[in-house]
N, CA, C and O atoms as a printed pandas DataFrame, in Angstrom:
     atom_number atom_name residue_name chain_id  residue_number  x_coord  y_coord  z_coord
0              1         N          UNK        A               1   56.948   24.071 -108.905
1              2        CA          UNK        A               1   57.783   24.549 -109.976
2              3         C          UNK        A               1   57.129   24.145 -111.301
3              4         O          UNK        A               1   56.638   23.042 -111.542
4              5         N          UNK        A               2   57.196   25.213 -112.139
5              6        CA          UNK        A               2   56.622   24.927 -113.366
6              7         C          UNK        A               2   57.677   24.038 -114.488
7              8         O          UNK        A               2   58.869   24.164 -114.206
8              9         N          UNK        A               3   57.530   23.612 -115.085
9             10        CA          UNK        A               3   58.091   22.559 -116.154
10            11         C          UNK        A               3   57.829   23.103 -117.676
11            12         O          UNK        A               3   56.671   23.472 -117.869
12            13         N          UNK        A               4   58.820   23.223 -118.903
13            14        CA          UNK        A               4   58.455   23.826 -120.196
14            15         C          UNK        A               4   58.713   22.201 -120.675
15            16         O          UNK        A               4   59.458   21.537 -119.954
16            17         N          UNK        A               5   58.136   21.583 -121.823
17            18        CA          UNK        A               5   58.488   20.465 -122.600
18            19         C          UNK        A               5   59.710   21.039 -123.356
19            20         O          UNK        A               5   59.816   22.226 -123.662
20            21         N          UNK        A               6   60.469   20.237 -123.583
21            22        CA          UNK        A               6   61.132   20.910 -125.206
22            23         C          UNK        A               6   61.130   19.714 -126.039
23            24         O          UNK        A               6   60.108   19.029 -126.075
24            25         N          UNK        A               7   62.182   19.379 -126.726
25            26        CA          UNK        A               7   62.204   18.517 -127.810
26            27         C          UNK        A               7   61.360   16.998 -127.338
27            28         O          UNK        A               7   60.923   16.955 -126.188
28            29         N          UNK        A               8   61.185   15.958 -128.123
29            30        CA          UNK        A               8   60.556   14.833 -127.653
30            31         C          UNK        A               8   61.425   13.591 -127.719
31            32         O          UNK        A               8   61.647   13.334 -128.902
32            33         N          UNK        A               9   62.020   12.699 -126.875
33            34        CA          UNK        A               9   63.092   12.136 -127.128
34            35         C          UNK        A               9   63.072   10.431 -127.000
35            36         O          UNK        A               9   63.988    9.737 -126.561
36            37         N          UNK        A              10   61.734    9.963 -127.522
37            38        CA          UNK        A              10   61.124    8.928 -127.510
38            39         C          UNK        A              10   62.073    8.183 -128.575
39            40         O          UNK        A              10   62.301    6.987 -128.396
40            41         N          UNK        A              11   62.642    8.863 -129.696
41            42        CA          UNK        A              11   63.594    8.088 -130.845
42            43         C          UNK        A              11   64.647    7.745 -129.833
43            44         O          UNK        A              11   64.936    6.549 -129.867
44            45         N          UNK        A              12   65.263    8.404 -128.998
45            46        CA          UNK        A              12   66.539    8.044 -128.395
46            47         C          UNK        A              12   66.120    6.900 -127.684
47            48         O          UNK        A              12   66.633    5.781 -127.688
48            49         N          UNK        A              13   65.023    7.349 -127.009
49            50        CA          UNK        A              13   64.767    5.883 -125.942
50            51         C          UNK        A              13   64.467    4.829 -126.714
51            52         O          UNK        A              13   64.583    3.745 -126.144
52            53         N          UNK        A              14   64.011    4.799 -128.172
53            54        CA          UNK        A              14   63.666    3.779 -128.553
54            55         C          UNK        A              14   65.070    3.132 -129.283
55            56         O          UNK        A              14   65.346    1.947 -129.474
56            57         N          UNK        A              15   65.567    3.912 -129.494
57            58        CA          UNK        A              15   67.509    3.683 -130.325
58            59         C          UNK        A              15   68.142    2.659 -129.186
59            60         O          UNK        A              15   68.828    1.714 -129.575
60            61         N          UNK        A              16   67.879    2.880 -127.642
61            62        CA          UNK        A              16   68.839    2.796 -126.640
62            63         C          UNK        A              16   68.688    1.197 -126.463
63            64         O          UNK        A              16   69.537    0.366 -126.143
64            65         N          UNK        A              17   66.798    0.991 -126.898
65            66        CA          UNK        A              17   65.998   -0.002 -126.228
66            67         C          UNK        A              17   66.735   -1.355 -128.294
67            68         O          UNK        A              17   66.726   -2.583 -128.364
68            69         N          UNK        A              18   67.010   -0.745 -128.979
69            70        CA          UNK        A              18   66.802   -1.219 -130.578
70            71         C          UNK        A              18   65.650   -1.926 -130.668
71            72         O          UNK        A              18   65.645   -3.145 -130.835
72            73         N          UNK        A              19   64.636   -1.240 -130.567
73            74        CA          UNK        A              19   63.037   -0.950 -130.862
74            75         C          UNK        A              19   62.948    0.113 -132.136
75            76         O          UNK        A              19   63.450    1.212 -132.373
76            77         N          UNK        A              20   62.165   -0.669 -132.741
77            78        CA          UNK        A              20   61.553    0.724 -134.025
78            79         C          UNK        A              20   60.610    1.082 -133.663
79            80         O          UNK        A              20   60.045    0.326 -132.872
80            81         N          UNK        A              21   59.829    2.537 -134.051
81            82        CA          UNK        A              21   58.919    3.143 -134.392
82            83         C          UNK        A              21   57.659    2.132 -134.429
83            84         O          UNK        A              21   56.677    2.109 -133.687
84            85         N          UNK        A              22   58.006    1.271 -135.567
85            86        CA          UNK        A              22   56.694    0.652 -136.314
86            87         C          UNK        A              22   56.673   -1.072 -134.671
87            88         O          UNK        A              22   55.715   -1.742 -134.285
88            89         N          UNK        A              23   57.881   -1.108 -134.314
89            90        CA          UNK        A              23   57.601   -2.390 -133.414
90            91         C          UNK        A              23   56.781   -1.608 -132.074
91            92         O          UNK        A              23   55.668   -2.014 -131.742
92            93         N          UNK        A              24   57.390   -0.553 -131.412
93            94        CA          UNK        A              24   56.096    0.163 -130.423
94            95         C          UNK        A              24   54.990    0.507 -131.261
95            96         O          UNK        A              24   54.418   -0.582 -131.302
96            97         N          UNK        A              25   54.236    1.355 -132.022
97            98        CA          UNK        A              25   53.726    1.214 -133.144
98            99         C          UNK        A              25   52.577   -0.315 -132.968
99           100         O          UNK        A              25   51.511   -0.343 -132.353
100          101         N          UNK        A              26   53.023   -1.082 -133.480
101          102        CA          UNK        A              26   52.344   -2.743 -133.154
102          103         C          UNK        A              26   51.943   -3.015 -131.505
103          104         O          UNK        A              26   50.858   -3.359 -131.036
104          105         N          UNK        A              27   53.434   -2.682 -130.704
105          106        CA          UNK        A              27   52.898   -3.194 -129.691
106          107         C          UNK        A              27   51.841   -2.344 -128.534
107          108         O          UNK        A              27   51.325   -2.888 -127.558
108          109         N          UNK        A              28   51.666   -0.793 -128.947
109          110        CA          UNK        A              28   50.389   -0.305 -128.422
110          111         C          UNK        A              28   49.156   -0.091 -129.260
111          112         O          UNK        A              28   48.160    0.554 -128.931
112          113         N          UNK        A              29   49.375   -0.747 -130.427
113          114        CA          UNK        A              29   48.251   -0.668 -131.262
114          115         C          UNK        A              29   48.165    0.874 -132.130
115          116         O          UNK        A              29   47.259    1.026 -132.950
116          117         N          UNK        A              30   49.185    1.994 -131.873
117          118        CA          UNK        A              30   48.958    2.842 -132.687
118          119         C          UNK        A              30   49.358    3.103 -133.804
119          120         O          UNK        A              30   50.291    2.360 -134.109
120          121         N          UNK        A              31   49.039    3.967 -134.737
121          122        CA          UNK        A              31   49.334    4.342 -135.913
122          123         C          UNK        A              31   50.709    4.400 -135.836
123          124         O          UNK        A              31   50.976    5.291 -135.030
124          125         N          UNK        A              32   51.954    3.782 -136.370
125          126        CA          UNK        A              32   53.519    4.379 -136.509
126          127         C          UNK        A              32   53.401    5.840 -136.895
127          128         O          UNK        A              32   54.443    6.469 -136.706
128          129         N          UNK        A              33   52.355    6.556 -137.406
129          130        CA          UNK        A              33   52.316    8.105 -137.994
130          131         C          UNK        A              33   51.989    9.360 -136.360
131          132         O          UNK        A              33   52.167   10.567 -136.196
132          133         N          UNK        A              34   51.580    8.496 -135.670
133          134        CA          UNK        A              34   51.128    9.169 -134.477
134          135         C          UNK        A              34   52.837    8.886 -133.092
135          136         O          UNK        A              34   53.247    9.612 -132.186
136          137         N          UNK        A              35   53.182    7.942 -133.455
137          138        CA          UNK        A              35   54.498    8.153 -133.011
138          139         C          UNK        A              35   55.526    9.152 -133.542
139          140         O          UNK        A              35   56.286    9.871 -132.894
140          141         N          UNK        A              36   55.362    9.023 -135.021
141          142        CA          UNK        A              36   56.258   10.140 -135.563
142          143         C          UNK        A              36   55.744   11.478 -135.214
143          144         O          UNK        A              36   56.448   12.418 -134.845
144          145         N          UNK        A              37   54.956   11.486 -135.302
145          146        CA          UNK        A              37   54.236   12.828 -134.820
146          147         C          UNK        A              37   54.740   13.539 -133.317
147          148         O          UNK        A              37   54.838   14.734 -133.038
148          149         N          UNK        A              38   55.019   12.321 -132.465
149          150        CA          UNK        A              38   55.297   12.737 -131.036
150          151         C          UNK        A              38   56.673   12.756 -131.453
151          152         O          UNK        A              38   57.114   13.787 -130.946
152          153         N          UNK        A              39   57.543   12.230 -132.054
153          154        CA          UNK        A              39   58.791   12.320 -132.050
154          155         C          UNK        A              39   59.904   13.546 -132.740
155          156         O          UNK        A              39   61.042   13.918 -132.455
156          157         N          UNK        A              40   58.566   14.040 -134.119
157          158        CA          UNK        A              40   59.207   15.202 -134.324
158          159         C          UNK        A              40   57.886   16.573 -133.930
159          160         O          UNK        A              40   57.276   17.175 -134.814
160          161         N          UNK        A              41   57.763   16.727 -132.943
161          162        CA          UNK        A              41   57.288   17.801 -132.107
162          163         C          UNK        A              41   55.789   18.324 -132.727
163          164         O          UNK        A              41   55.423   19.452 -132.393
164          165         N          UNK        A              42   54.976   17.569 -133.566
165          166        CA          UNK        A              42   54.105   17.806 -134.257
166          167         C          UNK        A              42   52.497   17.942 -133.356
167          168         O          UNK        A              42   51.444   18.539 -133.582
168          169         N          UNK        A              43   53.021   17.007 -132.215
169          170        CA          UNK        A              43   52.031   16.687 -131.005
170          171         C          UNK        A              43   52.951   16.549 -129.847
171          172         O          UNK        A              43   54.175   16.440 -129.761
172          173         N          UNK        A              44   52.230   16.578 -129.204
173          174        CA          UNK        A              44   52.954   16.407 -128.058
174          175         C          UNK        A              44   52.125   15.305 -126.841
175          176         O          UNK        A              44   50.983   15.643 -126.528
176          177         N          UNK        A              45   52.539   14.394 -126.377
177          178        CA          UNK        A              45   52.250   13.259 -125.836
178          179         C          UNK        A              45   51.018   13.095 -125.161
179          180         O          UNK        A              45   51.336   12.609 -124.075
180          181         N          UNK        A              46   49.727   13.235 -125.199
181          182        CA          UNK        A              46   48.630   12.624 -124.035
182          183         C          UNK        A              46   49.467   11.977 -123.096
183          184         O          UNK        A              46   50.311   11.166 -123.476
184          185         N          UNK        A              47   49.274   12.325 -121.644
185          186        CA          UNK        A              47   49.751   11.570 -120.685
186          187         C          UNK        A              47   49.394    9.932 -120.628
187          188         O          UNK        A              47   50.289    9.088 -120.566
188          189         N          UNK        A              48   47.980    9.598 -120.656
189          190        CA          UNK        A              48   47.879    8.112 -121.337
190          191         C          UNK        A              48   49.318    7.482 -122.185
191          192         O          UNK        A              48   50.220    6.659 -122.029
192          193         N          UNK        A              49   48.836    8.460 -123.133
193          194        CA          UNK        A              49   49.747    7.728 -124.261
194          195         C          UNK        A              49   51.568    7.963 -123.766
195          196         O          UNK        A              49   52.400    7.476 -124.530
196          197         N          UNK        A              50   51.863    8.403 -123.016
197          198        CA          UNK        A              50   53.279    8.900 -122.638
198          199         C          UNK        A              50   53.424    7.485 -121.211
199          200         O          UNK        A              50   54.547    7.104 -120.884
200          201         N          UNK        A              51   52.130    6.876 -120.525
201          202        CA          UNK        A              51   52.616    6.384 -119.657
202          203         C          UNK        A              51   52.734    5.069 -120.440
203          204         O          UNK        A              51   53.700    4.339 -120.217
204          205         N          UNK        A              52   51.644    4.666 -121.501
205          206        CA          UNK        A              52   52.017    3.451 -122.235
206          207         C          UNK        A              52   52.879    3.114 -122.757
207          208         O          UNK        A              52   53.242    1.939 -122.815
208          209         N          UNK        A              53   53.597    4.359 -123.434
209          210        CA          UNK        A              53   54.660    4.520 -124.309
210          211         C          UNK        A              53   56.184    3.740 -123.345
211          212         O          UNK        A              53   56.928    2.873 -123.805
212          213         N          UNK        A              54   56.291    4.442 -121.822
213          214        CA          UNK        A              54   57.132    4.553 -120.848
214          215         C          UNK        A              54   57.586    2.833 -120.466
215          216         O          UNK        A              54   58.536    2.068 -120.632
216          217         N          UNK        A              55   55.944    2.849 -119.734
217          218        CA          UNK        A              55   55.941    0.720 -119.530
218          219         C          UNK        A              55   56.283    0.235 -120.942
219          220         O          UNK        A              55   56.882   -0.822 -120.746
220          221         N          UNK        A              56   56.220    0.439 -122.195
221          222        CA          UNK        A              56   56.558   -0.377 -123.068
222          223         C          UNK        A              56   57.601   -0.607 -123.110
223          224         O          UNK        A              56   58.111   -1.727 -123.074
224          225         N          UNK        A              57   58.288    0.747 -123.221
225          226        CA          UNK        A              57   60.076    0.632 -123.444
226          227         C          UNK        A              57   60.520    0.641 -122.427
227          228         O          UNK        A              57   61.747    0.564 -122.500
228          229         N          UNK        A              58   60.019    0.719 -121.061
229          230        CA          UNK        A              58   60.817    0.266 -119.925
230          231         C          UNK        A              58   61.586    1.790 -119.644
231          232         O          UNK        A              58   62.786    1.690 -119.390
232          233         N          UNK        A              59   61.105    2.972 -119.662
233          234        CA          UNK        A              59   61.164    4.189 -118.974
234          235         C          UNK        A              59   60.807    4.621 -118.094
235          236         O          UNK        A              59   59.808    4.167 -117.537
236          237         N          UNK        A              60   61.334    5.438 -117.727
237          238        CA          UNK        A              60   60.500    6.234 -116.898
238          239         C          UNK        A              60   59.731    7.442 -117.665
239          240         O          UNK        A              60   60.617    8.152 -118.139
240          241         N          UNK        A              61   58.660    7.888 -117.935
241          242        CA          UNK        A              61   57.778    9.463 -118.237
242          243         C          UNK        A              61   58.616   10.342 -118.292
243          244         O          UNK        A              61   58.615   10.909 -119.385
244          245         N          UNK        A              62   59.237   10.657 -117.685
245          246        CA          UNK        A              62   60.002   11.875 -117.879
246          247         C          UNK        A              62   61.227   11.996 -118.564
247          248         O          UNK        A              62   61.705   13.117 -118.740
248          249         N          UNK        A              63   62.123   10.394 -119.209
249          250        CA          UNK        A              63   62.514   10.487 -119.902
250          251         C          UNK        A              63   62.615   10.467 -121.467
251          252         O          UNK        A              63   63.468   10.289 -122.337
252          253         N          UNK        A              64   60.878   10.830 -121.317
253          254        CA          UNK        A              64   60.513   10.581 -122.813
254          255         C          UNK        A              64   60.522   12.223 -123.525
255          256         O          UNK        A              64   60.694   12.320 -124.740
256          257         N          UNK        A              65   60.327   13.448 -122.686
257          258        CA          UNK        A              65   61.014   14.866 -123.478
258          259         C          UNK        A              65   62.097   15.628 -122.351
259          260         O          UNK        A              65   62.141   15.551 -121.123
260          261         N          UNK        A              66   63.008   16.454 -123.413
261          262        CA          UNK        A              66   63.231   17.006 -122.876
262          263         C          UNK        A              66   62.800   18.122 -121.804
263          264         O          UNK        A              66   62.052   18.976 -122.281
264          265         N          UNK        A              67   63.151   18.291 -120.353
265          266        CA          UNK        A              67   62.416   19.107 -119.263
266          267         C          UNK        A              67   63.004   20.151 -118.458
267          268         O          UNK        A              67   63.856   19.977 -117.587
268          269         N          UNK        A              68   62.369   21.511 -118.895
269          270        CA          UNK        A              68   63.118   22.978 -118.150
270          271         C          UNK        A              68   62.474   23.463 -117.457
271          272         O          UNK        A              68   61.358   23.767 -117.879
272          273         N          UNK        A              69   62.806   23.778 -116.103
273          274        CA          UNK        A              69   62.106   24.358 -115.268
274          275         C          UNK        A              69   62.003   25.856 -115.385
275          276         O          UNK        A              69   62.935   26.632 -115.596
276          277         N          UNK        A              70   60.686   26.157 -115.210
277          278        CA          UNK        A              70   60.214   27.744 -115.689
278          279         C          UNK        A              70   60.393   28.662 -114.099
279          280         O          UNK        A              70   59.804   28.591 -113.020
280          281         N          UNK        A              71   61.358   29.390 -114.556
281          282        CA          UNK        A              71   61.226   30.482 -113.221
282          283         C          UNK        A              71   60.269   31.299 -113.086
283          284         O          UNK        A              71   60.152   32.067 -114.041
284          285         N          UNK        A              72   59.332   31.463 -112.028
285          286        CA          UNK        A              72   58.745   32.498 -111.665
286          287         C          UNK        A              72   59.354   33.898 -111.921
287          288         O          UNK        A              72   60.499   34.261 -111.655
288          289         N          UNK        A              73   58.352   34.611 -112.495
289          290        CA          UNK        A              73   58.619   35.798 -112.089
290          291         C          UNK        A              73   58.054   36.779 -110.690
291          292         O          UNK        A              73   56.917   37.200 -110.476
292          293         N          UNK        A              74   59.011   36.907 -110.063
293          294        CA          UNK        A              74   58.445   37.795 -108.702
294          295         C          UNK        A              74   58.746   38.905 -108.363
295          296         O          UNK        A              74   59.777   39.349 -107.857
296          297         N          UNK        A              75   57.191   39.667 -108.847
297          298        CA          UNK        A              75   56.653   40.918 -109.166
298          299         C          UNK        A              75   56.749   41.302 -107.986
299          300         O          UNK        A              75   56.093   40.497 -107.325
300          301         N          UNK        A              76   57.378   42.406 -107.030
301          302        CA          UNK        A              76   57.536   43.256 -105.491
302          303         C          UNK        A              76   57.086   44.391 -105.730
303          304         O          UNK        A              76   57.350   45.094 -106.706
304          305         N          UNK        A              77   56.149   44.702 -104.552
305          306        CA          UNK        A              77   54.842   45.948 -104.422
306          307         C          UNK        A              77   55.988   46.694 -104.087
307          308         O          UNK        A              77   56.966   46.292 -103.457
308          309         N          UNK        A              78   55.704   48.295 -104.762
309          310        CA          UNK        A              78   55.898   49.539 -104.366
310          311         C          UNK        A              78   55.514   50.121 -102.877
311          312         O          UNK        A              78   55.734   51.300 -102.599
């Protein structure tokens, strides 16, 4: 089954955890501008960076965007 990303919901997980931006930010060594970036849809996560992100705040990956499953379309021969 295919999967669409939608929104990125790393602020919530980080709201839930009362973690800032700039404290993950410090504690993976990245830019706080490259978090914002993932948070308002500007980029969208390197898996690296989505599994570091996950162990930091104590997630799981997949609750870091929102996730819709893409229906096939199934095309039937004449």
């Amino acid at each position: 089954m295919k999967i669409q990303l939608g929104r990125c919901l790393l602020l919530e997980r980080l709201h839930e955890r009362g973690m800032t931006i700039d404290e993950l930010a410090q504690a993976l060594f990245y830019k706080p501008e490259r978090l914002s970036d993932f948070i308002g849809n500007t980029r969208i996560m390197p898996l690296q960076a989505a599994i570091s992100i996950a162990d930091t705040i104590g997630c799981n990956v997949r609750d870091l965007y929102e996730l819709s499953p893409i229906e096939a379309n199934h095309e039937t021969g004449a």
